[in-house]
N, C-alpha and C positions, 0 to 999 in steps of 0.2 A: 910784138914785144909786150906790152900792155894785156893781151890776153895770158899771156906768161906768166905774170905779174900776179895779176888777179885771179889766176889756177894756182898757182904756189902759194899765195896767201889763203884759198879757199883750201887746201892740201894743210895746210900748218894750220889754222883752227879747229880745224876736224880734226887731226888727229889730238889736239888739245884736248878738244870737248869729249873725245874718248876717252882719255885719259884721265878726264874728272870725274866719268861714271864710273870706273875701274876703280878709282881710288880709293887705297883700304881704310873700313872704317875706322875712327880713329879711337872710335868707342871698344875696338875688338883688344884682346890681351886679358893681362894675369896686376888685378888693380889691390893692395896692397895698402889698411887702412892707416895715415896717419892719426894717431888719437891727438896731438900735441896741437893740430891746426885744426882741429873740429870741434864741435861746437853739437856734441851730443844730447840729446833729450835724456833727461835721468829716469830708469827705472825701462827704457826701451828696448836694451837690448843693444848689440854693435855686430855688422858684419865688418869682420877680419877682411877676407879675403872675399873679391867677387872675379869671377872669368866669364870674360863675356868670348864665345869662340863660334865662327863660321857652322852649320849643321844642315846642309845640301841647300834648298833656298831661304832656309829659316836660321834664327840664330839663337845660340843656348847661352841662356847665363846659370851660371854655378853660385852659389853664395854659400860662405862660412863664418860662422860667427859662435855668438855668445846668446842666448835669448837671454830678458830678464830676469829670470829667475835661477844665471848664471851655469847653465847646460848648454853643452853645446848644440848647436842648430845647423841644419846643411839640406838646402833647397837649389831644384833646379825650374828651370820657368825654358820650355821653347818655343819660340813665336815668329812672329815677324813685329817689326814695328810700324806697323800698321795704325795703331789705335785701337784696334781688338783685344779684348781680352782674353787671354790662354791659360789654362791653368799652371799654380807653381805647385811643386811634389815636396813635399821632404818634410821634418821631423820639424818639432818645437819653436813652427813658424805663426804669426798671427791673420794672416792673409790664407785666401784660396786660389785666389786670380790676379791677374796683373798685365797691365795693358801700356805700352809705348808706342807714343807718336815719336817720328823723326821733326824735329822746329828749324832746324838747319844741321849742317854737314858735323858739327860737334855738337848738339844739344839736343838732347829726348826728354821730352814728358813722359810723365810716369805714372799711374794710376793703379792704387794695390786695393781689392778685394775682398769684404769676406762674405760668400754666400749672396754675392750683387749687392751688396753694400758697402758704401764706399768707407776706406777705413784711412788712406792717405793719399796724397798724390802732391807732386812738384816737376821739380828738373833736374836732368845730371848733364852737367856741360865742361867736358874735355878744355882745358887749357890750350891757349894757340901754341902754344910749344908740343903739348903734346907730352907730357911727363905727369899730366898729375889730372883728377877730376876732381868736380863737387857735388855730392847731393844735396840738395838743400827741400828737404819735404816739412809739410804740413797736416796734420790730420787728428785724427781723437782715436784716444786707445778704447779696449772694451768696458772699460768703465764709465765713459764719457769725458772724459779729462782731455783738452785740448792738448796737442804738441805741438813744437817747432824743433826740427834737428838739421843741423849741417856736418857732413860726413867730409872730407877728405883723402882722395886717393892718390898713394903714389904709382907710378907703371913700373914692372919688374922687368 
């Protein structure tokens, strides 16, 4: 009876801890910026819209926006989050590379590039609900002007 016991407890753990590694990232989706809760660096620039979406074992983010100088801008970055850096493609961006680490199961650091020189980096960390995100970065534009920006995401 007892070994019973202690096989059906070891049977329901493991399928739990399956179940945690399965678990979709919460980071993935179509994020959707609030301007109203943000707390933007002026003259930075703003992405609108960021998708972050599954791509075989790597994951792709999309980004759309506005650059500073009020053009649009639309980059993609595919990677793993790893901490390595990958490059990102696209038009009217100030970066060339960009690197995430996972810090836990909602939160990545972030580290953007230009030419191996580091240009920002912080964290974006998914709400325990699961409805909204925040970037909160740091860094110096190419003039040498330090920034601070907090971005807001709502999920669509």
């Amino acid at each position: 009876m007892m070994r019973t016991r202690i096989a059906v407890v070891i049977v329901a753990l493991s399928v739990m801890a399956a179940a945690a590694c399965f678990a979709a990232n919460p980071q993935m989706g179509t994020w959707k910026l609030n301007e109203a809760r943000s707390k933007l660096a002026p003259d930075m620039g703003k992405n609108t819209t960021v998708v972050y979406s599954e791509q075989k074992d790597k994951i792709k983010v999309t980004i759309d926006g506005v650059g500073k100088d009020g053009k649009p801008r639309h980059s993609v970055w595919v990677g793993k989050f790893d901490g390595k850096a990958y490059p990102v493609k696209g038009n009217n961006i100030p970066v060339n590379s960009i690197a995430y680490r996972v810090i836990n199961d909602r939160t990545n650091e972030v580290t953007a590039m230009k030419d191996g020189k580091l240009m920002w980096s912080g964290k974006i960390e998914v709400a325990a609900d699961g409805k909204s995100r925040t970037a909160t970065i740091n860094g110096t534009d190419e003039n040498g002007k330090k920034f601070k920006s907090k971005a807001v995401y709502d999920k669509e």
